[in-house]
N, C-alpha and C positions, 0 to 999 in steps of 0.2 A: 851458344848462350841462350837462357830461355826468355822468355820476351817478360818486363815489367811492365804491373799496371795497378793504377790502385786512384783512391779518392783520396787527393789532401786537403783539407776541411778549415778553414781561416775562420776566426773566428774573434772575439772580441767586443769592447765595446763602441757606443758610434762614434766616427768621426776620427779613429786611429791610424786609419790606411790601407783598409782591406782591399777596398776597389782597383784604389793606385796601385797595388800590390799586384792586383788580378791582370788589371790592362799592361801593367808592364812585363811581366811574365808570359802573359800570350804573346805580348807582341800587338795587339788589336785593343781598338775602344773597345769593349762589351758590356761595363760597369761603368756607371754614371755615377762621377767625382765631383765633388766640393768641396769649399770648404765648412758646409753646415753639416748638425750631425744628422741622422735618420732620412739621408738621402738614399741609402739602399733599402729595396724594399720587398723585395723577390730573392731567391735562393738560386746564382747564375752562377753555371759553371762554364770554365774557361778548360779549354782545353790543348796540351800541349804532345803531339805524339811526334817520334819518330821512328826507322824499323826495329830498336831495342827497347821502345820503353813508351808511355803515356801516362802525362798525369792530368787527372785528371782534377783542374782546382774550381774549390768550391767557396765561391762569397756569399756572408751570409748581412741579413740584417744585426748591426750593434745591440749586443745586448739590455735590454732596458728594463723598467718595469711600467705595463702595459695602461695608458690611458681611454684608449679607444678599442674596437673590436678590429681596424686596421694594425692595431701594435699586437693585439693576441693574435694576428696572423702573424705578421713578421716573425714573433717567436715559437710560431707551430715550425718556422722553416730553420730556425735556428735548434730546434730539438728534433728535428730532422737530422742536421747533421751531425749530432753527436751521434747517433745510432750508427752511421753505414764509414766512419772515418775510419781510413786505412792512416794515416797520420792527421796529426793534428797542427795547423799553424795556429799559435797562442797569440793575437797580435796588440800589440802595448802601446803606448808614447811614451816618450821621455817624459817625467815625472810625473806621471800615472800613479797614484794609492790607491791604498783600500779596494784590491779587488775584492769579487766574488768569493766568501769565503766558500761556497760550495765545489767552486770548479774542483782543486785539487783532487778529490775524493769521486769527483765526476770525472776526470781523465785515470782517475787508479781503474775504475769500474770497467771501463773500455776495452784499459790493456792496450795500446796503441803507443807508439813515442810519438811525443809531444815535442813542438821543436817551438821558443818562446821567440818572438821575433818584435827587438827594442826600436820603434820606429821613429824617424826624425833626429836622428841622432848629429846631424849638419846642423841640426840648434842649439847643441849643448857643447862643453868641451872634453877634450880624451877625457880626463878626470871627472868629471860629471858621469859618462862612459860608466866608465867601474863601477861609480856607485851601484848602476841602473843594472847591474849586471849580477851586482851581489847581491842587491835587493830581490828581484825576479830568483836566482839560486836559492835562496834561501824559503820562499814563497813554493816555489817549485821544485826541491832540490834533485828530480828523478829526470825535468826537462833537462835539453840542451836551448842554450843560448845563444843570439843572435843580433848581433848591431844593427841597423842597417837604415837606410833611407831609402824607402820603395818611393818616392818621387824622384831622384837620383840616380838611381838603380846602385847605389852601394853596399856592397856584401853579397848581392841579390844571390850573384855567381855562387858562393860557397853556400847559400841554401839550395841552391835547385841543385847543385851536387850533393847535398846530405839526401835530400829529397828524393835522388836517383838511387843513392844507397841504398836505401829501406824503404823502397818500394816493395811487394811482395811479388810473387810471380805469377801472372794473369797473362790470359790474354786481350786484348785491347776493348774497352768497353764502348767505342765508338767508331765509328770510320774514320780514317786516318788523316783526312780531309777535311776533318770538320773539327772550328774552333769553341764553339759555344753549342750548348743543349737549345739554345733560345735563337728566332726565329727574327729573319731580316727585321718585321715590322715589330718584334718586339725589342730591338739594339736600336731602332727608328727611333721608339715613342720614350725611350732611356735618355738618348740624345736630346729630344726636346724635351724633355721635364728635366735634365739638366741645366738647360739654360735657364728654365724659370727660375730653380730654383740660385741662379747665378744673378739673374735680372732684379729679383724684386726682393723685399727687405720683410724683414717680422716674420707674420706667421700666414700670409698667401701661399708661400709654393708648399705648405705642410700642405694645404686643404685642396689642392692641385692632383689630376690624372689626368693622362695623357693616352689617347686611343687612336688609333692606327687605322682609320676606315678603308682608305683604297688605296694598292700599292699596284700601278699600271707601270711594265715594264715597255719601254718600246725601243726602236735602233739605237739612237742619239742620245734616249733622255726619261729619266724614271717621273712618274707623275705619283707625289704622295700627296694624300687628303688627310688630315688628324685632328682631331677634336679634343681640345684641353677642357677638363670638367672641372667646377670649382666647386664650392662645398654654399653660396650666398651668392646673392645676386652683387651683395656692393664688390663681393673680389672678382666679380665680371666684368663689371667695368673697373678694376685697377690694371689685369689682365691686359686687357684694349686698351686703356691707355689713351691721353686726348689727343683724338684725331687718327688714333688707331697706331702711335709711332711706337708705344712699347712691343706691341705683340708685332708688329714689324720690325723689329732689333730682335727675337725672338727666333725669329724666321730666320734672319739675314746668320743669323750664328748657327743655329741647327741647321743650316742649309750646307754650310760648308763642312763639319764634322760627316753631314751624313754624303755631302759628294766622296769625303776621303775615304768612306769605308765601303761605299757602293763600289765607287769607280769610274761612277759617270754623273753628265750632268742631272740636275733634278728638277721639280718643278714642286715646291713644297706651298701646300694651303692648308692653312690653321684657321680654326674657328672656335670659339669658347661658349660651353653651355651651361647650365647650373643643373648639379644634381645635390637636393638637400639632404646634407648633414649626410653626407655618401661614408666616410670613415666608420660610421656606426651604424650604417644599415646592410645588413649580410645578404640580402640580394644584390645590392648595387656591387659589393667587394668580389661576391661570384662574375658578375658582367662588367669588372674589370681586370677578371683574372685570377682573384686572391684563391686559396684556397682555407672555403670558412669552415 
């Protein structure tokens, strides 16, 4: 049998389920989850290979319409991946309207199947179910359709077998060994700007980045250094926290997520700097990785 491999391309708007989708289907954190939306902010593929097959899944930033030059990045990475998708995950919430009226006619263009994947469906009842099912049909009538609760993992099974089906026939675009394109210190600085973005309220952890200075591996015990940038001096000190205890609950929570993925003990130190109005300046977005 010849070996499958291809890019399946998740897509949607924020805050549906793409990440939870991602982590659960590798197997591994890789994708940093909330419950707020425009917490993904990079184009991170997870990857799942065995000797017949790899797929290779792609999260992206929720679709939006752009207020800063950080949101025109996010959706340079999102019109990325409509270009190289070997299939497409369409991903929804229960009682989701008014999409995109463009996408339909942007998935005809492609030429790809499209697999539409109804999420959270442990919130609604069977009957609510069919609605969401006829709705999306009829929205998409050339998709297939899909229940499912990626927090859960239910249904999950009957998509990564549809997913095996129509794979194409490649050979493996990665080492077989490897679960994500993205690099320890960058699934590090994911884990800590998730818990910001779990710790503090409003609109702090939007104006929030997370950078990975020193990752010292040694026998016993990895030594991370990382610097959380804010966008104002006042969300520097909400950051810190009095007496230092917020960004200390910070630490104590990314500490444990990143021993689970490391595998060993760690030694994690956090510091917070101010870079002004960094979302809108395309130098700063370049030296934090963005692609402007």
């Amino acid at each position: 049998m010849a070996h499958k491999a291809g890019f399946v391309n998740i897509v949607g708007r924020p805050n549906v389920g793409k990440s939870t989708l991602l982590n659960h289907m590798v197997g591994e954190k890789i994708s940093a989850v909330t419950y707020k939306a425009q917490t993904t902010r990079h184009r991170i593929l997870g990857i799942i290979s065995t000797p017949e097959y790899q797929i290779v899944l792609s999260d992206t930033p929720g679709i939006l319409d752009p207020a800063y030059k950080l949101h025109e990045t996010m959706m340079k990475y999102v019109e990325g991946s409509f270009d190289d998708a070997d299939i497409f995950l369409y991903m929804v919430e229960a009682g989701e309207r008014n999409p995109p009226t463009w996408l339909p006619e942007r998935f005809r263009q492609q030429g790809v199947p499209v697999l539409v994947l109804i999420n959270k469906i442990d919130q609604i009842s069977p009957h609510e179910v069919d609605t969401e099912i006829a709705y999306w049909k009829e929205f998409l009538p050339e998709a297939e359709i899909f229940a499912i609760s990626a927090l859960y993992g239910a249904n999950l099974d009957q998509v990564k077998k549809r997913i095996i089906d129509l794979l194409p026939e490649n050979p493996p675009y990665f080492p077989k060994d490897e679960i994500s394109d993205k690099t320890e210190r960058f699934i590090v600085s994911e884990i800590i700007r998730e818990k910001i973005f779990l710790n503090y309220r409003k609109e702090v952890p939007y104006h929030t980045e997370v950078i990975v200075e020193s990752f010292k591996e040694e026998d016993n015990l990895t030594r991370i250094s990382a610097t959380i940038y804010v966008a104002r001096e006042s969300q520097k000190i909400i950051i810190i926290g009095k007496g230092g205890e917020a960004i200390k609950k910070v630490g104590i929570e990314a500490r444990k997520d990143i021993e689970a993925f490391v595998g060993k003990k760690i030694f994690l130190e956090l510091s917070v700097k101010v870079a002004e109005n960094w979302r809108d300046d395309p130098k700063a977005l370049r030296r934090f990785g963005y692609e402007v």
